[in-house]
C-alpha positions, -999 to 999 in steps of 0.1 A, spaced: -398 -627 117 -429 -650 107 -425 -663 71 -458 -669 52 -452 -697 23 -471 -687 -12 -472 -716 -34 -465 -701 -72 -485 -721 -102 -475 -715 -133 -480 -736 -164 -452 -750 -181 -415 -755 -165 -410 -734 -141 -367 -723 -141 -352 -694 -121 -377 -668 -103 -367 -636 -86 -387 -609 -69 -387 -570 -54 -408 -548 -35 -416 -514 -44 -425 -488 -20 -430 -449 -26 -409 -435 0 -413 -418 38 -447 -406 52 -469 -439 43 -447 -467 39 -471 -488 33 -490 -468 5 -488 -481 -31 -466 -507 -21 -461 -536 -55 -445 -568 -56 -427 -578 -88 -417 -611 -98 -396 -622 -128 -396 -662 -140 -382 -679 -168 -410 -706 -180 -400 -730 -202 -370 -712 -215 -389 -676 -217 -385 -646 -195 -417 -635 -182 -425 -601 -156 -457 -600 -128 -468 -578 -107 -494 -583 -71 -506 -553 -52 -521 -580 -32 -495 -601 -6 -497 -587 32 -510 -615 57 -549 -608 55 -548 -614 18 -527 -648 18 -549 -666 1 -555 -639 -26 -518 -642 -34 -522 -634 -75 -500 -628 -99 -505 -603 -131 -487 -611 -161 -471 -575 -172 -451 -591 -204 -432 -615 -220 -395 -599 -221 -380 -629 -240 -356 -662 -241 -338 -665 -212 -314 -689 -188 -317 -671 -158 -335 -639 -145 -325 -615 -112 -353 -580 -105 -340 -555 -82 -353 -515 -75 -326 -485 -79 -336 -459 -54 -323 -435 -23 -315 -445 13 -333 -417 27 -338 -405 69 -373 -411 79 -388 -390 109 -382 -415 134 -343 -411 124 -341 -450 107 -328 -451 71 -353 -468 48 -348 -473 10 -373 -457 -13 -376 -474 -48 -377 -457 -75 -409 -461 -100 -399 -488 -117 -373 -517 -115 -342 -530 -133 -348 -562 -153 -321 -585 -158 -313 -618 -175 -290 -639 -197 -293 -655 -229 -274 -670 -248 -247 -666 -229 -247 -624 -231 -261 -602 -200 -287 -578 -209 -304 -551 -185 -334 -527 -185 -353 -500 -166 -390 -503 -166 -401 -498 -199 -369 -484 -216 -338 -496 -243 -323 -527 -235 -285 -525 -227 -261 -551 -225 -240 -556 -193 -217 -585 -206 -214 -597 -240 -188 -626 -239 -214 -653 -246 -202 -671 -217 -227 -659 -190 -245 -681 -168 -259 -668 -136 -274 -635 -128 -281 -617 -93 -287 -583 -81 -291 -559 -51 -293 -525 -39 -267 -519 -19 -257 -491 5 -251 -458 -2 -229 -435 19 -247 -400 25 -216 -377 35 -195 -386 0 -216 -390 -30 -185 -412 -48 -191 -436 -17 -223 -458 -33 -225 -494 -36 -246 -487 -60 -271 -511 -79 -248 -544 -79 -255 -570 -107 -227 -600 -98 -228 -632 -130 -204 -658 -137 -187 -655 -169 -169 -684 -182 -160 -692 -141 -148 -661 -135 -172 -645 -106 -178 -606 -114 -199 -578 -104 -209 -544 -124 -227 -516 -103 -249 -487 -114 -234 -461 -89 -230 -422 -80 -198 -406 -92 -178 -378 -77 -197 -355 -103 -230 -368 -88 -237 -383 -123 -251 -419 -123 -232 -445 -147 -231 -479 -153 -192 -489 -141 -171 -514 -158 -169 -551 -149 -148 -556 -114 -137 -594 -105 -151 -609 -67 -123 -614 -52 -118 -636 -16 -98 -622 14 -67 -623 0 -79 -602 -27 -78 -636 -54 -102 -633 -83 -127 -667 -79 -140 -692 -97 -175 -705 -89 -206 -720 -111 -234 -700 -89 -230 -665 -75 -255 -642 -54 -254 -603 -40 -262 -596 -8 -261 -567 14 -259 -565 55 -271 -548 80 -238 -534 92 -234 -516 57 -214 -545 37 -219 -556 3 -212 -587 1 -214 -622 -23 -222 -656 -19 -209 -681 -39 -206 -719 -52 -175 -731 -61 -173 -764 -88 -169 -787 -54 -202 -775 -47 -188 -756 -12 -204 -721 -6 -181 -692 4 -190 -656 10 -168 -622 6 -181 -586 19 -167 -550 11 -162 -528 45 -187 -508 61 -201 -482 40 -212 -464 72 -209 -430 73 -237 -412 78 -260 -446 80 -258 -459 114 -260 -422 137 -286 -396 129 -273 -358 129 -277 -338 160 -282 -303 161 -268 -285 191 -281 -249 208 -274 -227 235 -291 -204 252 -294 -180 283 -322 -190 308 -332 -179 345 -321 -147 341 -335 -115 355 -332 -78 345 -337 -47 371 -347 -14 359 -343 18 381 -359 52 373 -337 79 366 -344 114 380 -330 147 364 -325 171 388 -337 212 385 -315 232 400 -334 261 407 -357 286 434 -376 264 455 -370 245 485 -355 209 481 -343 181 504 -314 158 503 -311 117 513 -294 93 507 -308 79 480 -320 104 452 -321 144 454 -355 158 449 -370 193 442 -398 210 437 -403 203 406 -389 173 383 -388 160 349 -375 133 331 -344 140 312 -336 135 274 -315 107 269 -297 88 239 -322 51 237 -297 20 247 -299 -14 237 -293 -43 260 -280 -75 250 -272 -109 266 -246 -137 257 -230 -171 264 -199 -178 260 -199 -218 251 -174 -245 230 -191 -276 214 -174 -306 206 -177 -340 193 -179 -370 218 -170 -402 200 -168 -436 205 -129 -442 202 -117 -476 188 -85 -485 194 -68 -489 160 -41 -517 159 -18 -531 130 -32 -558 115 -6 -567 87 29 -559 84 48 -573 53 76 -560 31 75 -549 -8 97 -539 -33 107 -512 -54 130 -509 -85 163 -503 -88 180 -505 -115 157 -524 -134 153 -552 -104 127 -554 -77 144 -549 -39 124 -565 -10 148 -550 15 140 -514 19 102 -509 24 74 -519 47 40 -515 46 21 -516 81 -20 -522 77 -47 -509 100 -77 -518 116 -92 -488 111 -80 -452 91 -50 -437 104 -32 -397 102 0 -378 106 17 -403 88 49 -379 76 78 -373 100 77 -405 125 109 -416 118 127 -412 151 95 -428 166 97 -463 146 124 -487 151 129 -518 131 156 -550 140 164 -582 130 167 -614 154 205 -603 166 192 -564 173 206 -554 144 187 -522 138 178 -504 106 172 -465 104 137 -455 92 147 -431 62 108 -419 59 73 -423 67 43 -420 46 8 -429 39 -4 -457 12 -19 -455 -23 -60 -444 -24 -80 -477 -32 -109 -469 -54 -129 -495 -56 -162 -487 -45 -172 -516 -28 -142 -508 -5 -146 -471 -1 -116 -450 13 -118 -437 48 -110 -403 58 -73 -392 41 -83 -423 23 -58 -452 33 -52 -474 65 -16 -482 52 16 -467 70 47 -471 48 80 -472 58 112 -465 38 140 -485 59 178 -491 51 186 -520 34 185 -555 54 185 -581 27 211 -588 48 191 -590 82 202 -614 105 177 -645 107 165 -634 73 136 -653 63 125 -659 102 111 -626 118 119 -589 119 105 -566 150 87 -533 144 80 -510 171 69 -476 173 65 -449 204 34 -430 208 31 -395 214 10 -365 217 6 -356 175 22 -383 164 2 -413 146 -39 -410 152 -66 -427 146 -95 -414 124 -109 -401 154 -83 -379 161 -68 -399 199 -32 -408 193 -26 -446 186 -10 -465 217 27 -480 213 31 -513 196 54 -540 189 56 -557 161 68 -586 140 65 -606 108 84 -626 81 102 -609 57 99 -626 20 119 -625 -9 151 -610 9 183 -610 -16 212 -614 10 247 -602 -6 264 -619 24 301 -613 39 331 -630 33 336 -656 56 371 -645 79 403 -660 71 432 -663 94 465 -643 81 486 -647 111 491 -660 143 515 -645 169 519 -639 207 527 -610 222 
């Protein structure tokens, strides 16, 4: 990728400065193509426009001043649009007319489309950075889209908001969601930015008050993105058909001969006969070939339920995969878990996990990777607070993978937490005698 640097002038103090690229969709991609910028200048929001940046015209780089939007601390410009397949079979993101303009002042986040009514995004008066993408959009599920994703800081607190598709196919503004790190912990940080990958991923990059950058990305948002559609035919070909005249014989005065082949008189004619249609078929079955990952546990861990008012860690495990899993009901002869001394505990029931919704984490297939298991109680395992095994035999049906293949055997162990032993008496001696 060759860069080309444009040096910007503006008069007065220059603050933040963000920019987009329109373009008008498949056919001519580079037709009507317009640069936007955005820049706060000595404390105002101002919006530009250039029809005029590709190599040959470098030094023609100029900027047109559209308006002046208003006060303003910081400024991010992004396009809403469709992720839409292009001949060649690449997905390509047409932009919409007009782009989203946002920016903060006085601590409240305020939005806009093109020329339209100002909304406000986040009205705590405590906002103090702005960024925005266009993020990935699954095209199979409609409720699947990243959506238009504005992440800010408000008072620390790192959050996001994203103008996506519904399951309705209606187009709303959701509420305010927290970034969160890998182990799902809201963050803190004094600079955020949104940034999408090329493997489907949403993802944020962000400054925490040591001045360290960290980053966080959703999962893959693939479907439906990375392979185009085929369309599969059959038909018949190299095939011949033979067509043999028919005689209809006269029986009548006259001399005739006989051969082998045909009887002949006289005199012939062609008989009356019902018209027939001939038809020709192939019998054929089509199915999927797929690339099969091999899904594996990731993260085993115990949680509780109540009873009787009281959470108990000792009867429920959750099991995490790599990838989405099926036929989670009915494996209970096929799962065994033990303590450190062998102890084992029956599995009471299998099931699948709870449907995450967020849509920068969208659910795959029946919707959950989780396999939970209902177990009888080992509060009192041995070695509690060390390690428990879990081990489960595969079989034709049993667990699969999303793409249907049956997941491989595994074993299995982690660290229980939170375990309530009731313990056992300790043995006391009440006689002694020989026999």
């Amino acid at each position: 990728m060759d860069l080309y640097p444009v040096s910007i002038d503006r008069e007065g103090q220059l603050g933040k400065i963000d920019v987009a690229l329109r373009n008008d969709g498949p056919g001519n991609y580079l037709a009507n193509r317009v640069m936007y910028q955005i820049a706060v200048i000595d404390g105002t929001a101002y919006l530009f426009s250039s029809d005029r940046f590709d190599r040959e015209f470098i030094e023609e780089y100029n900027w047109d001043l559209l308006e002046e939007i208003g006060p303003a601390d910081d400024v991010a410009i992004e396009f809403d649009g469709e992720w839409e397949r292009e001949p060649h079979g690449r997905f390509r993101f047409h932009s919409e007319g007009d782009p989203w303009l946002f920016w903060v002042n006085d601590g409240n986040l305020y939005a806009r489309h093109g020329q339209g009514s100002t909304i406000t995004l986040a009205s705590s008066g405590n906002v103090t950075t702005v960024s925005a993408v266009r993020s990935w959009k699954n095209t199979y599920y409609p409720d699947r889209d990243h959506g238009l994703v504005v992440a800010y800081i408000d008072g620390g607190d790192a959050k996001y908001r994203n103008r996506a598709e519904q399951a309705d196919e209606s187009v709303i503004w959701e509420s305010a969601k927290d970034v969160t790190d890998e182990n799902d912990t809201p963050v803190q940080a004094v600079n955020i930015t949104a940034f999408r990958t090329i493997d489907y991923r949403t993802g944020f990059l962000y400054e925490d008050s040591g001045g360290e950058i960290h980053f966080t990305a959703s999962t893959r948002n693939w479907a439906g993105m990375g392979v185009a559609p085929e369309t599969i035919t059959a038909a018949i070909t190299n095939y011949n058909m033979v067509l043999s005249r028919m005689y209809h014989t006269v029986v009548g005065d006259g001399p005739y001969v006989t051969d082998d082949k045909r009887s002949q008189v006289d005199k012939w004619q062609w008989g009356e006969h019902d018209s027939e249609t001939i038809t020709a078929s192939i019998d054929y079955t089509v199915g999927p070939l797929l690339w099969v990952v091999n899904t594996e546990p990731i993260l085993l861990e115990n949680f509780p339920i109540t009873e009787n008012g009281e959470e108990n860690w000792g009867k429920r495990i959750r099991i995490t995969f790599d990838h989405g899993i099926t036929n989670k009901v009915g494996l209970e002869d096929y799962i065994h878990v033990k303590d450190e001394a062998d102890n084992i505990y029956p599995v009471i029931s299998t099931s699948g996990g709870e449907i995450y919704e967020d849509p920068l984490d969208p659910t795959k297939f029946d919707g959950t990777r989780e396999l939970i298991l209902e177990v009888f109680d080992f509060n009192d395992a041995a070695g509690a607070g060390d390690t428990m095994t879990v081990e489960y035999i595969s079989g034709e049906n049993r667990l699969q993978g999303e793409a249907g293949q049956d997941l491989e055997s595994f074993i299995e162990t982690y660290t229980p937490t939170n375990l309530d032993p009731e313990g056992f008496p300790s043995p006391e001696v009440e006689a002694i005698y020989n026999e």
